[in-house]
C-alpha positions in Angstrom: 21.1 160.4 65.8 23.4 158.6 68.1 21.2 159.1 71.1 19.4 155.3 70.5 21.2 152.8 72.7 23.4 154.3 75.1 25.5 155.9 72.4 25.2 160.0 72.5 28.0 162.8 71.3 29.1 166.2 72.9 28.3 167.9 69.5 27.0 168.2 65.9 28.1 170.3 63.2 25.6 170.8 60.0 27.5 172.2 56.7 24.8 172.3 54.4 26.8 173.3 50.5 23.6 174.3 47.7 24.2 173.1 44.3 21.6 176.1 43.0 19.2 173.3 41.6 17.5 173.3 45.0 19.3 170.7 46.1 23.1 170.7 47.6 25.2 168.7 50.0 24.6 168.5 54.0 27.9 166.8 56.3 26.8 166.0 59.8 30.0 165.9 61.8 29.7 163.7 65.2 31.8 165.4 67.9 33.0 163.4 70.7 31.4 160.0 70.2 30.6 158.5 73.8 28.6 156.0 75.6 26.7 156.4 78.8 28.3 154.8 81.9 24.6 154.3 84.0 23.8 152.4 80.4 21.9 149.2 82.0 24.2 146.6 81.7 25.9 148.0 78.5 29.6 148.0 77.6 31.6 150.4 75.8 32.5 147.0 73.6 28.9 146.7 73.3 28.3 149.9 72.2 30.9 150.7 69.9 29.8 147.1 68.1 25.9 149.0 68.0 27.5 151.9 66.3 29.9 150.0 63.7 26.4 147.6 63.3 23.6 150.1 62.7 25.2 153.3 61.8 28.5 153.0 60.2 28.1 149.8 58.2 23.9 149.7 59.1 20.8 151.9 58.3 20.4 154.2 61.3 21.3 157.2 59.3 19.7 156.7 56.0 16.6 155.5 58.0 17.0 159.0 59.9 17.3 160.4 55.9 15.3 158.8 54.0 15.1 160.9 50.7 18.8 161.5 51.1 21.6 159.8 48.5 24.9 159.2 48.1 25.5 158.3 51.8 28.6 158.2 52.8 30.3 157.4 56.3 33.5 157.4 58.3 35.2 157.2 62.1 38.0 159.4 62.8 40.3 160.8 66.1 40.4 164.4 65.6 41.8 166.4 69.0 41.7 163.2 71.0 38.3 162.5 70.6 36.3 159.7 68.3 34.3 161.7 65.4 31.8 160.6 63.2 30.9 162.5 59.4 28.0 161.3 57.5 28.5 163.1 54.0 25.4 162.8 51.4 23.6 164.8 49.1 19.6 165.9 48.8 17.5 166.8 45.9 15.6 169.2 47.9 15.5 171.7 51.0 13.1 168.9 52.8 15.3 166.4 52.7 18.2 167.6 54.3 15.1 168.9 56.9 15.3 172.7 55.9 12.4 174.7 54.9 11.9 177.8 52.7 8.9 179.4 52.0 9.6 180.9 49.1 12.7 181.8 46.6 13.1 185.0 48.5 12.3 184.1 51.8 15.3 182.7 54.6 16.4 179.0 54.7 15.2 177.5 58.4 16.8 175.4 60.7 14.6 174.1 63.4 17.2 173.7 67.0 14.7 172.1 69.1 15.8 170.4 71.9 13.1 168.1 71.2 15.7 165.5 69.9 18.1 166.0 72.6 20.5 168.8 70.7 20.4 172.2 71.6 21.6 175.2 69.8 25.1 176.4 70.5 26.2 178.6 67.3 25.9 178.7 63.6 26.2 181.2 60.4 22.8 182.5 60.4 20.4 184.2 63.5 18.9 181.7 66.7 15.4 183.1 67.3 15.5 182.2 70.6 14.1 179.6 73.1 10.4 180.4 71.9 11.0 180.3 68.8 14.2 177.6 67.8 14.9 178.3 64.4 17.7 179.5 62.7 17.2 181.2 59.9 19.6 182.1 57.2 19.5 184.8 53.9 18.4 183.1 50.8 21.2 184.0 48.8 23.7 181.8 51.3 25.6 179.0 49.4 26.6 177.4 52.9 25.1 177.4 56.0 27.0 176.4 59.2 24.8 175.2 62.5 26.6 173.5 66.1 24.2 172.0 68.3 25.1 170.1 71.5 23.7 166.8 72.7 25.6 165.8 76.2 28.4 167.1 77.8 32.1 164.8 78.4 32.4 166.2 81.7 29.7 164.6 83.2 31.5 161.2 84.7 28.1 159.2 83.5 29.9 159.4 79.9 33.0 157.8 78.3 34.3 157.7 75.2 35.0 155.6 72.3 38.1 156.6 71.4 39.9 153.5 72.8 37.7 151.2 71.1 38.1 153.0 67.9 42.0 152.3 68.2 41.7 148.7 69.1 39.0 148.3 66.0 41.4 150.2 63.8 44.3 148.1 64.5 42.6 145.0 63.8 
C-alpha cells in the first residue's frame, strides 16, 4: 500500500481474527515506514505530509479496501522504527482478499510479488514461487502472514521516524 509516491516499508504483518459469520477482523501492521532517497526531487518532509494526507487522515487505504468497514488508523515508534496499523473489519473472505472454496476447503492467501511484497513467514504453508499462496486449515480462527516490501539497509531508503517525532510534538 505504501509503495505510491516514494513512500515503501521493510515489512507487513496480516492478522486476520474470524468472527464465524464469514466475516472477522484483518490488522495490516506497517513495519519500518521509509521513503526512497533517489525519490525525484522528493523530501522526507514531503513524503511524510503524502502519508499523513492520503493514508492516515486520506483514502489510500479504504480505496485499496473498498468493501472493508470500520477503518481505523494509527502512527507509532515501536523498536526505533515508524509503524503503521490499519485495523478494520470485513463481512466476507473477499474483502479482506482471501478466498475459500468451500466450507471445508483451506483459507488462501495469495504472496505475489506482483505488488512489490514477498513472502517471508506466516501460520499456514507457502506453496512456493510457482505457486504463491498460502494456504491455511479451515477450522483456523487467526491466520498470521509477513511479507516484505524493501529492505532499510539499502542506503537509497530512510526513514520517517524523525518526522514522526517532530509531527508528534507539534
Amino acid at each position: 500500500m505504501f509503495l505510491v509516491s516514494c513512500l515503501t516499508v521493510e515489512k507487513k504483518q496480516y492478522t486476520y481474527e474470524f468472527n464465524g459469520k464469514g466475516g472477522g477482523k484483518l490488522t495490516v501492521k506497517y513495519i519500518n515506514i521509509m521513503s526512497s532517497e533517489d525519490s525525484a526531487g522528493y523530501s522526507r518532509v514531503e513524503d511524510f505530509d503524502d502519508l499523513m494526507n492520503s493514508y492516515i487522515n486520506g483514502s489510500k487505504i479504504e480505496e485499496a479496501y473498498p468493501e472493508a468497514t470500520n477503518i481505523s488508523k494509527r502512527l507509532f515508534e515501536e523498536n526505533g522504527v515508524l509503524c503503521g496499523e490499519v485495523i478494520m473489519d470485513f463481512a466476507s473472505l473477499n474483502a479482506a482478499r482471501l478466498y475459500q472454496f468451500d466450507k471445508k476447503s483451506p483459507y488462501m492467501f495469495y504472496a505475489s510479488s506482483v505488488d512489490g511484497e514477498s513472502y517471508v513467514e506466516s501460520s499456514g504453508t507457502y506453496g512456493g514461487e510457482n505457486m504463491p499462496v498460502v494456504m491455511f486449515p479451515s477450522k483456523l480462527k487467526k491466520l498470521v502472514i509477513t511479507t516484505s516490501v524493501s529492505q532499510p539497509s539499502d542506503d537509497s531508503y530512510v526513514s520517517l521516524l524523525g518526522e514522526y517525532i517532530k509531527w508528534k510534538k507539534r
